[in-house]
C-alpha positions as CSV (number, residue, x, y, z in Angstrom):
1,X,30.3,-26.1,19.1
2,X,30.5,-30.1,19.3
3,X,26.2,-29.7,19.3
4,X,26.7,-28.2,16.6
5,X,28.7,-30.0,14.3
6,X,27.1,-33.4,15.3
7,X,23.6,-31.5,14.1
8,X,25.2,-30.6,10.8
9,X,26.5,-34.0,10.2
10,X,23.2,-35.5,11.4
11,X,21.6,-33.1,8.9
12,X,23.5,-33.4,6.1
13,X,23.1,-36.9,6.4
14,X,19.3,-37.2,6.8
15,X,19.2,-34.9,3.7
16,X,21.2,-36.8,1.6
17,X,18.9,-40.2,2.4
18,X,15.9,-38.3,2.0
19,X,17.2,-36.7,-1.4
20,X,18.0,-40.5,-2.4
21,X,14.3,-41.8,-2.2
22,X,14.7,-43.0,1.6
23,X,11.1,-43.1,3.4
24,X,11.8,-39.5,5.0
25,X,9.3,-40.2,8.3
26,X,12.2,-43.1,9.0
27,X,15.3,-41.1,8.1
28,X,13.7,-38.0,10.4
29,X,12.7,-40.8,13.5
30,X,16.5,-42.3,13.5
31,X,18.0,-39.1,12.6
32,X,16.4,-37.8,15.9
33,X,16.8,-40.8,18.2
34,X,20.4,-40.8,17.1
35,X,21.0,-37.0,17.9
36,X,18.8,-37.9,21.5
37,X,21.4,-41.0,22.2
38,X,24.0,-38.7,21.7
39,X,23.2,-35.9,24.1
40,X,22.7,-38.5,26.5
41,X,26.0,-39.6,26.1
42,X,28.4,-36.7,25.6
43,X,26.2,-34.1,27.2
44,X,24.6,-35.7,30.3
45,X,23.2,-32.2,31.9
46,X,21.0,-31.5,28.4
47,X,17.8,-32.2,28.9
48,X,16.1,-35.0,26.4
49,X,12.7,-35.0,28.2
50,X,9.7,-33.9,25.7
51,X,8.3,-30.3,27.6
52,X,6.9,-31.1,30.7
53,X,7.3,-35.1,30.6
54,X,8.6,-37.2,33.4
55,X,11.7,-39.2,33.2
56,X,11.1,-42.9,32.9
57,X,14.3,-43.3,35.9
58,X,16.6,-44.2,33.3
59,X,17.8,-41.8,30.2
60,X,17.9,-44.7,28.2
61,X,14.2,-45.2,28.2
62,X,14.2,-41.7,27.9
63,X,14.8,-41.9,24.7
64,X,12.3,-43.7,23.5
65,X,9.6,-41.9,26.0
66,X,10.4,-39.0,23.7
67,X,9.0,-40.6,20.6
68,X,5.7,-41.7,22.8
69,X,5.4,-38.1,24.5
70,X,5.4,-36.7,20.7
71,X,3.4,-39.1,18.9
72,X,0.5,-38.6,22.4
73,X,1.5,-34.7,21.5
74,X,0.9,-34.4,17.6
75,X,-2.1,-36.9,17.3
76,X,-4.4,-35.2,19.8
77,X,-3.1,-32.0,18.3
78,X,-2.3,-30.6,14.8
79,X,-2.4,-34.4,14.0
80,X,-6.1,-34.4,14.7
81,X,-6.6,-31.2,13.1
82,X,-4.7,-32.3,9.5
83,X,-6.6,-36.1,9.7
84,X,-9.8,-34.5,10.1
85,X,-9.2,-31.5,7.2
86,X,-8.4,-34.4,4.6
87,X,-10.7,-36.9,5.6
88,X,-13.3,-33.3,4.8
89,X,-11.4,-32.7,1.9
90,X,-11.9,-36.8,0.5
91,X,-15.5,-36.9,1.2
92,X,-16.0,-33.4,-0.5
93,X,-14.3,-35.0,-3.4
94,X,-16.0,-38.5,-3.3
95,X,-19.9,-36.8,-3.4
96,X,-18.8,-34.2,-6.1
97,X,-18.9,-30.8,-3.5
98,X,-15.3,-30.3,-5.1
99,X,-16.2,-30.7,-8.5
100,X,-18.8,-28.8,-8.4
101,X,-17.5,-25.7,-6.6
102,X,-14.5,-25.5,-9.4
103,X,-17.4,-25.5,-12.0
104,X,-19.3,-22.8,-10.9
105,X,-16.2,-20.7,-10.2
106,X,-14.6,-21.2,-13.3
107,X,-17.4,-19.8,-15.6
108,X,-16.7,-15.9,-15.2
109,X,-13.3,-16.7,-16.8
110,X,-15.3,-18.1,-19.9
111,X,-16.5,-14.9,-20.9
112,X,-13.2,-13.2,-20.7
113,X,-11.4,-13.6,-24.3
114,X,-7.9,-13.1,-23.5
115,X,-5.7,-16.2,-22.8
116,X,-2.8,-14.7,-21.0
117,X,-5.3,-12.8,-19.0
118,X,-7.7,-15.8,-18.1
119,X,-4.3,-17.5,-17.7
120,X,-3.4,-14.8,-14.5
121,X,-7.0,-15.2,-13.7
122,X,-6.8,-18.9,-13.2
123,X,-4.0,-18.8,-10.9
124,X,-5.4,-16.3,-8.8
125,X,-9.3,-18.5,-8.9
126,X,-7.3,-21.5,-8.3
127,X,-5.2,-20.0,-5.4
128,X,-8.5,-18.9,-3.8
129,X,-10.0,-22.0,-4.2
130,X,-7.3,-23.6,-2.5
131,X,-8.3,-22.0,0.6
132,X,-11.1,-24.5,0.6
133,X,-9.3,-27.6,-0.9
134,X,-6.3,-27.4,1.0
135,X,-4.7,-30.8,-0.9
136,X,-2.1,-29.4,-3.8
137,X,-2.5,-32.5,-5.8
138,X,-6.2,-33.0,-5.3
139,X,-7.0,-29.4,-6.3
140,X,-4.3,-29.4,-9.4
141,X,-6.6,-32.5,-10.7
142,X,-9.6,-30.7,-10.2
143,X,-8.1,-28.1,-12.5
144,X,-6.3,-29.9,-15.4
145,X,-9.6,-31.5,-15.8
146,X,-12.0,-27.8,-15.7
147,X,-9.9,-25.1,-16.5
148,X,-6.7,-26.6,-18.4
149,X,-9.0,-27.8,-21.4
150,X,-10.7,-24.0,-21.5
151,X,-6.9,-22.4,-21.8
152,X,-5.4,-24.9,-24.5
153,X,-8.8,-24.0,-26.4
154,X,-8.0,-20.5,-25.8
155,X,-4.4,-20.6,-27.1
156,X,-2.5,-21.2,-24.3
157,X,0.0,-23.8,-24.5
158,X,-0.2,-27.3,-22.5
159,X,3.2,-26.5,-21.0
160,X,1.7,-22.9,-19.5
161,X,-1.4,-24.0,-18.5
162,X,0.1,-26.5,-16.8
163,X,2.5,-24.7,-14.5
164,X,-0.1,-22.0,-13.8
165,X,-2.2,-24.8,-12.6
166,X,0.8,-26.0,-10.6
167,X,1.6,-22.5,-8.8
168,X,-2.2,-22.7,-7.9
169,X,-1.1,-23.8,-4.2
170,X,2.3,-21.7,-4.6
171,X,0.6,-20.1,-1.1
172,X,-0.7,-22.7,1.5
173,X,-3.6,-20.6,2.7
174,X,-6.8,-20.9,5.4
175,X,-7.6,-23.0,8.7
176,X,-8.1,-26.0,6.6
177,X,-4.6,-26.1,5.8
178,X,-2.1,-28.7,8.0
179,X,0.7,-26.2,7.9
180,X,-1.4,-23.0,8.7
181,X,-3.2,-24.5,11.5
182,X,0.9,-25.6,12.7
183,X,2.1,-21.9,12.5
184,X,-1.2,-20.9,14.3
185,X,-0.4,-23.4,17.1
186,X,3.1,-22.4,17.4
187,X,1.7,-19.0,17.3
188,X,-0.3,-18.7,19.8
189,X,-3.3,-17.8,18.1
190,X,-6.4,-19.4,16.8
191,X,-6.3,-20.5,12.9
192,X,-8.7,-17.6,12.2
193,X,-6.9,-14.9,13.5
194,X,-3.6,-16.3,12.2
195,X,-5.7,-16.4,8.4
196,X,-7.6,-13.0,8.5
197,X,-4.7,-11.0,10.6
198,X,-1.0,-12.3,9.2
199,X,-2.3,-14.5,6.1
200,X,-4.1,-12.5,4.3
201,X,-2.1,-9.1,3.9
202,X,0.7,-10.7,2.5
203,X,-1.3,-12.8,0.3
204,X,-3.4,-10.3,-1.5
205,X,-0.1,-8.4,-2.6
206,X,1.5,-11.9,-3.4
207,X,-1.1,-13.1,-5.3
208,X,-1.1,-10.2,-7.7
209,X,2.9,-10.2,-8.0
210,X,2.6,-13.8,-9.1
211,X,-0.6,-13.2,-11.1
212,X,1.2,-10.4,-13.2
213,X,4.1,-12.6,-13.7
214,X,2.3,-15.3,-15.0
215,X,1.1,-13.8,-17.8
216,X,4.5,-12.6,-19.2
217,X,6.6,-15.2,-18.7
218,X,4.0,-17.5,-20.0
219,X,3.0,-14.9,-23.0
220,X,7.4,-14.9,-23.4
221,X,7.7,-18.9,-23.8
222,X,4.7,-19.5,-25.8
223,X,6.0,-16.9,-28.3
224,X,9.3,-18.8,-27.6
225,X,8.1,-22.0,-29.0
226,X,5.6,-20.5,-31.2
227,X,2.0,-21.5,-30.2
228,X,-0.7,-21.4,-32.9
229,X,-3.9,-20.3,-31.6
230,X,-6.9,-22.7,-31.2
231,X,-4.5,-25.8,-31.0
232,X,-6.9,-28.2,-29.7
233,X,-10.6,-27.9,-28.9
234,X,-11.9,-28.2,-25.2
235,X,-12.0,-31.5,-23.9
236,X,-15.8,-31.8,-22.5
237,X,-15.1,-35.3,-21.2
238,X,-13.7,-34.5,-17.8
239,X,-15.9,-31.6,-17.3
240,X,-18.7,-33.7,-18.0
241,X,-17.6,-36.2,-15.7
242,X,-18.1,-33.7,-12.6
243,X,-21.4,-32.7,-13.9
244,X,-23.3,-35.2,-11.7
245,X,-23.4,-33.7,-8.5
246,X,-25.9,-30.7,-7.8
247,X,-25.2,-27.4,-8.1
248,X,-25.8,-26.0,-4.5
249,X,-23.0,-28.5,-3.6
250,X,-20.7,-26.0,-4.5
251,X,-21.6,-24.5,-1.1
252,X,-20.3,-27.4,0.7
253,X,-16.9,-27.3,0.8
254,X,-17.2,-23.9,2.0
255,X,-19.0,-24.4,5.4
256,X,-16.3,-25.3,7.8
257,X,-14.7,-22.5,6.2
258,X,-17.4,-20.2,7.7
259,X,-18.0,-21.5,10.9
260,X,-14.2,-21.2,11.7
261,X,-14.5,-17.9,10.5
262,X,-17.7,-16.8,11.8
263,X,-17.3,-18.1,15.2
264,X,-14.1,-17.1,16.6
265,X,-12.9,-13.5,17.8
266,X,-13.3,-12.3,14.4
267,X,-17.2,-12.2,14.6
268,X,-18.9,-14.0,16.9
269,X,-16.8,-14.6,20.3
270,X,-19.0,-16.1,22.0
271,X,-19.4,-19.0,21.1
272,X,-16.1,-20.8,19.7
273,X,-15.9,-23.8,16.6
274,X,-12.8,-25.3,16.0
275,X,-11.3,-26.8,13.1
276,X,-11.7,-30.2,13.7
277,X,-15.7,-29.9,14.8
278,X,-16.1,-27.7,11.7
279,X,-14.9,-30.3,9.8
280,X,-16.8,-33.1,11.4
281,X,-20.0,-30.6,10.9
282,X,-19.3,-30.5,7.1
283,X,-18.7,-33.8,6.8
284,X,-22.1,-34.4,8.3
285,X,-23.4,-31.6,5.7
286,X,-22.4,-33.2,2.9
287,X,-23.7,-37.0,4.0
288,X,-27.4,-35.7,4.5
289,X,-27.2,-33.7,1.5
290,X,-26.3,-36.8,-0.3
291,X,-29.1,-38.6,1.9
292,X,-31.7,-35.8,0.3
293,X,-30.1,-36.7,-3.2
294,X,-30.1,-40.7,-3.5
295,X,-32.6,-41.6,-0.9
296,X,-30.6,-44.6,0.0
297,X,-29.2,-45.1,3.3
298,X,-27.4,-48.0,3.0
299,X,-25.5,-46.5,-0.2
300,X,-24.6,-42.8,1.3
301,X,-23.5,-44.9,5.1
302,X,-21.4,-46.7,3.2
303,X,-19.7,-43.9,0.9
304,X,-19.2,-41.7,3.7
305,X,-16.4,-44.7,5.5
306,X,-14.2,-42.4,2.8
307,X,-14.3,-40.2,5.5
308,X,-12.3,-42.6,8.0
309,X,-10.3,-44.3,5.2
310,X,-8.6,-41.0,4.7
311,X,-8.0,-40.3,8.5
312,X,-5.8,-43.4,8.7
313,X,-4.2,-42.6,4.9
314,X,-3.4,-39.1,6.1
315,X,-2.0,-40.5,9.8
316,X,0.5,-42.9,7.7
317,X,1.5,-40.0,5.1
318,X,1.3,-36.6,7.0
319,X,0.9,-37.4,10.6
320,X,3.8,-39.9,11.3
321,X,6.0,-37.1,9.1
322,X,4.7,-34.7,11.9
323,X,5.9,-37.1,14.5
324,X,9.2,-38.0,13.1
325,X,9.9,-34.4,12.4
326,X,9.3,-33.0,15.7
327,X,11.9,-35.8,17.0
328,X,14.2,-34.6,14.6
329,X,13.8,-30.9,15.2
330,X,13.6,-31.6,19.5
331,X,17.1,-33.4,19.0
332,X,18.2,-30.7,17.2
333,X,17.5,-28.6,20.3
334,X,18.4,-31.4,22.6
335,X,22.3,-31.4,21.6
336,X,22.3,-27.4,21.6
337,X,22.8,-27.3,17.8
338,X,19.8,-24.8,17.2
339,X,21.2,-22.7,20.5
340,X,24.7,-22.5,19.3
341,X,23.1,-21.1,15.8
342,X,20.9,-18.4,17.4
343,X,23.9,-17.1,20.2
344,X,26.1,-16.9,17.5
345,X,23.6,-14.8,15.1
346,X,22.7,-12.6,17.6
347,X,26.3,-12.2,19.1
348,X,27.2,-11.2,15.7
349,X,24.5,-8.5,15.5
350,X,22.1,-10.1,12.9
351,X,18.8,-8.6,13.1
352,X,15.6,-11.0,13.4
353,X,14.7,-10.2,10.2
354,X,17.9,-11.7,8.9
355,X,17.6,-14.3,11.1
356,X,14.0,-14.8,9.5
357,X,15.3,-14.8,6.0
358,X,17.6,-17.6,6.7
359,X,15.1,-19.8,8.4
360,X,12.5,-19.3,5.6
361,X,15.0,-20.1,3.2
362,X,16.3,-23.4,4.6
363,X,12.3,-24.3,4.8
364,X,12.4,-23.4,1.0
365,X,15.6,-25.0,-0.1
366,X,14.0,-28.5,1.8
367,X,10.7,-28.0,0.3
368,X,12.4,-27.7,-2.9
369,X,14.6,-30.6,-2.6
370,X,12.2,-33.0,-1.1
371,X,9.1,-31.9,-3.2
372,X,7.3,-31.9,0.1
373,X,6.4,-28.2,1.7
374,X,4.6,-29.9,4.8
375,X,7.9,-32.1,5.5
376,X,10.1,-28.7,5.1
377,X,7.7,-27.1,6.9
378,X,7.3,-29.4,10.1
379,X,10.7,-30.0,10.4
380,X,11.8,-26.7,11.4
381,X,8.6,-25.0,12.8
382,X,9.3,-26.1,15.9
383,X,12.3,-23.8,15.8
384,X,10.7,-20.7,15.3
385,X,9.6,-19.8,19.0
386,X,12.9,-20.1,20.6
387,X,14.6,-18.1,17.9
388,X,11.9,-15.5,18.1
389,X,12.0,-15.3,22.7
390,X,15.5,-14.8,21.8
391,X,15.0,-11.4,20.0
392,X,12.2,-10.3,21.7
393,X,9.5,-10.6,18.8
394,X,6.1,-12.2,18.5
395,X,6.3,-16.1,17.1
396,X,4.9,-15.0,13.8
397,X,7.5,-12.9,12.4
398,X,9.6,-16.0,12.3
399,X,6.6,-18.6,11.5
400,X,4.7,-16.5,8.8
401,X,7.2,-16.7,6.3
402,X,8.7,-20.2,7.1
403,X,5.1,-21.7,6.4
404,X,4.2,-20.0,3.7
405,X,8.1,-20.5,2.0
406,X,7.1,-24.4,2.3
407,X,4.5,-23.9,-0.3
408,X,6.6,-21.6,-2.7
409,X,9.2,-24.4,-2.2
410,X,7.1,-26.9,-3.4
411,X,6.3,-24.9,-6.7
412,X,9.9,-25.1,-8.2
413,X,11.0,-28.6,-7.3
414,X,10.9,-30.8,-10.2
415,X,10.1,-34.2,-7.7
416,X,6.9,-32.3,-6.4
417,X,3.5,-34.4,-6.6
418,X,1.7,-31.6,-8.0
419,X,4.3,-30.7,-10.6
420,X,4.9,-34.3,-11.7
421,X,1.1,-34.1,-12.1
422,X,0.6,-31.2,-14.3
423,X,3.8,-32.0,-16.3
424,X,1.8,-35.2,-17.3
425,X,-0.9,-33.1,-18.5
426,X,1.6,-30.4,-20.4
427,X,3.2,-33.5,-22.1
428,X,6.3,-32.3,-20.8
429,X,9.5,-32.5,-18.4
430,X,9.2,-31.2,-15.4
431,X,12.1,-29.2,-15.5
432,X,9.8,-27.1,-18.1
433,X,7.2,-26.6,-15.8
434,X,9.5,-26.0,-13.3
435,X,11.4,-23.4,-15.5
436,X,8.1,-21.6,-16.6
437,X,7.2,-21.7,-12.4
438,X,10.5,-20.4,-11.1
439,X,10.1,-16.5,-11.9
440,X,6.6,-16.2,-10.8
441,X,7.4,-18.1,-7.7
442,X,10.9,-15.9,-6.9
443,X,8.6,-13.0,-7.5
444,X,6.2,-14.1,-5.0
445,X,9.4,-15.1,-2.5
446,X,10.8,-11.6,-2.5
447,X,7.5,-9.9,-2.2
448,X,6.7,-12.5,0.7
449,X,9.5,-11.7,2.6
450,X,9.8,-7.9,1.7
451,X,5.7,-7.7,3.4
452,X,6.5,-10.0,6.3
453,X,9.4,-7.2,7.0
454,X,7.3,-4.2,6.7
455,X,4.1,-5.9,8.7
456,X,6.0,-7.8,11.0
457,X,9.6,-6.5,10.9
């Protein structure tokens, strides 16, 4: 019980810092060495080592091993896999492959001539396409400046457009994704599998619950603030901007994509590409395409350094939140906190799939309140094993949901990146956005967690 309270505190604490603007990778690494220190001192017969390390000879090093043992853990890990899917995703984005994907997706929608229509059929493009950009921020750009224009030209208010473009990563979907190659992991189960198998199912059905919702509630607030048709006329400017880069680029971004895919125990078991060497292949794609293109050498060398730029961008924003988290979440353990929580719930008689409501919501709530989904998402993943040994049940009934809650999270929090973004580009609060956001996204919650019960349960 003592574990238990000091976690709470420790918790409560952390969250309040982070809430305040503290650097949360800081707030997560104390937060954890503080709930280590204390299991050394009033709990001597816990264990603080990380898994299978060896003790320094003195707990107090111990301590500090721990941070080490993660940080050695995490980089030639998931760490490696989310440096290498951004540095991808930056390169993709620095020779046009990006740009030029969106542009020759987003022409079918053209022809339709209902806004609230190509509204839903924006969100549900843009939600497929961020299967291949896995960056919320990077791909809410890529639409404000393609399909955002096309929809105010259409009718469609700035505000809606906007916070359709900002539920486009509502679902963190594909191997490229940090988070989804995390659940995989903790899993058990390659990022392909954990894509076509669990991923998938659930997001066809969400897609088309958020898709439907869309439309009304946009249709309701437009009508609601009384939207004249034709507005404004389509901005060509940004669209013209991404013109540049050939067409067959479009393919581009898609090839790691496929040879994850392709070459796993989906298709083609024998022979086995993982995410990071897919992404390196790609990467390598897209530099002798651009070789083919300029003809200059020196020039396409010297762009493709974007490519190892990002890696250390990404280990200083994403990674070293992966480290500090998993501290956190291991001290957590350490002091018996998350033990006392799952006894107790299953002493009580609550079922794992109430258990698995809970934990999905606290990764909401967090993603919600910190406006990062990867933050909520790493800080409690490492949870979901031991709760699920505990009941008996495979690791993804409790890791399917959590991950793809952190998204959903993300979508109604009004400190969000991508929804102080598009709230830029609706001329708006972000309170709006996040008000014309938050039935789509319970929508998508409920339907979430009623599919995880009914495939998984």
């Amino acid at each position: 019980m003592l574990g238990l309270l000091i976690g709470i505190a420790i918790t409560a604490i952390a969250a309040r810092l982070i809430i305040k603007n503290y650097q949360p990778q800081t707030v997560l690494l104390v937060a954890g060495l503080i709930l280590l220190t204390l299991t050394v001192l009033l709990f001597p017969d816990h264990s603080i080592l990380y898994q299978k390390a060896k003790s320094t000879g003195w707990k107090g090093f111990d301590v500090f091993a721990f941070v080490k043992e993660s940080l050695t853990t995490q980089i030639s890990g998931i760490g490696l896999i989310i440096m290498a899917s951004a540095a991808f995703a930056d390169y993709m984005d620095n020779i046009g492959a990006t740009g030029a994907m969106v542009r020759v997706c987003i022409r079918p929608l053209e022809l339709i001539k209902a806004p609230y229509a190509i509204l839903a059929a924006g969100y549900i493009l843009g939600q497929c396409l961020h299967v291949a950009i896995p960056s919320a921020a990077g791909l809410a750009m890529l639409l404000l400046v393609t399909v955002f224009p096309m929809l105010i030209s259409l009718g469609v208010s700035k505000p809606a457009a906007a916070a359709m473009i900002g539920l486009c990563s509502f679902m963190d979907l594909g191997p490229a994704v940090g988070t989804a190659n995390l659940a995989a992991k903790t899993s058990g189960m390659s990022a392909a599998v954990y894509f076509v198998h669990h991923q998938i199912p659930v997001a066809v059905w969400v897609v088309g619950v958020v898709a439907t919702l869309i439309f009304f509630t946009a249709r309701y607030y437009d009508r609601k603030i009384g939207t004249a048709l034709g507005q404004l006329q389509s901005e060509k400017g940004g669209r013209q901007a991404m013109a540049n880069a050939p067409r067959f680029y479009a393919f581009l971004p898609l090839v790691p994509i496929l040879l994850i895919l392709v070459f796993s125990p989906l298709l083609v078991d024998q022979v086995s590409v993982d995410v990071v060497t897919a992404m390196i292949v790609g990467s390598l794609a897209g530099m002798a395409c651009e070789l083919l293109i300029k003809r200059d050498v020196m020039v396409t060398f010297k762009a493709f350094q974007v490519f190892f730029n990002s890696i250390g961008t990404t280990f200083a924003s994403v990674v070293s939140l992966l480290v500090c988290a998993d501290v956190f979440a291991q001290g957590l353990q350490a002091i018996g906190a998350v033990n006392y929580i799952i006894n107790s719930v299953h002493d009580t008689g609550f079922s794992v799939n109430l258990m698995a409501v809970v934990m999905t919501l606290m990764v909401g709530v967090t993603a919600m309140i910190t406006g990062s989904g990867v933050a909520a998402f790493f800080a409690f993943s490492g949870l979901a094993p031991a709760i699920a040994t505990k009941f008996g049940v495979s690791a993804v009934t409790m890791v399917l949901p959590m991950q793809l809650m952190a998204g959903m999270g993300r979508a109604i929090s009004p400190v969000a990146g991508v929804i102080i973004a598009v709230s830029k580009a609706g001329e708006c609060s972000t309170f709006e956005i996040v008000r014309r956001t938050m039935i789509p996204a319970l929508g998508g919650m409920a339907t979430m967690l009623l599919l995880n019960y009914l495939l998984n349960g």
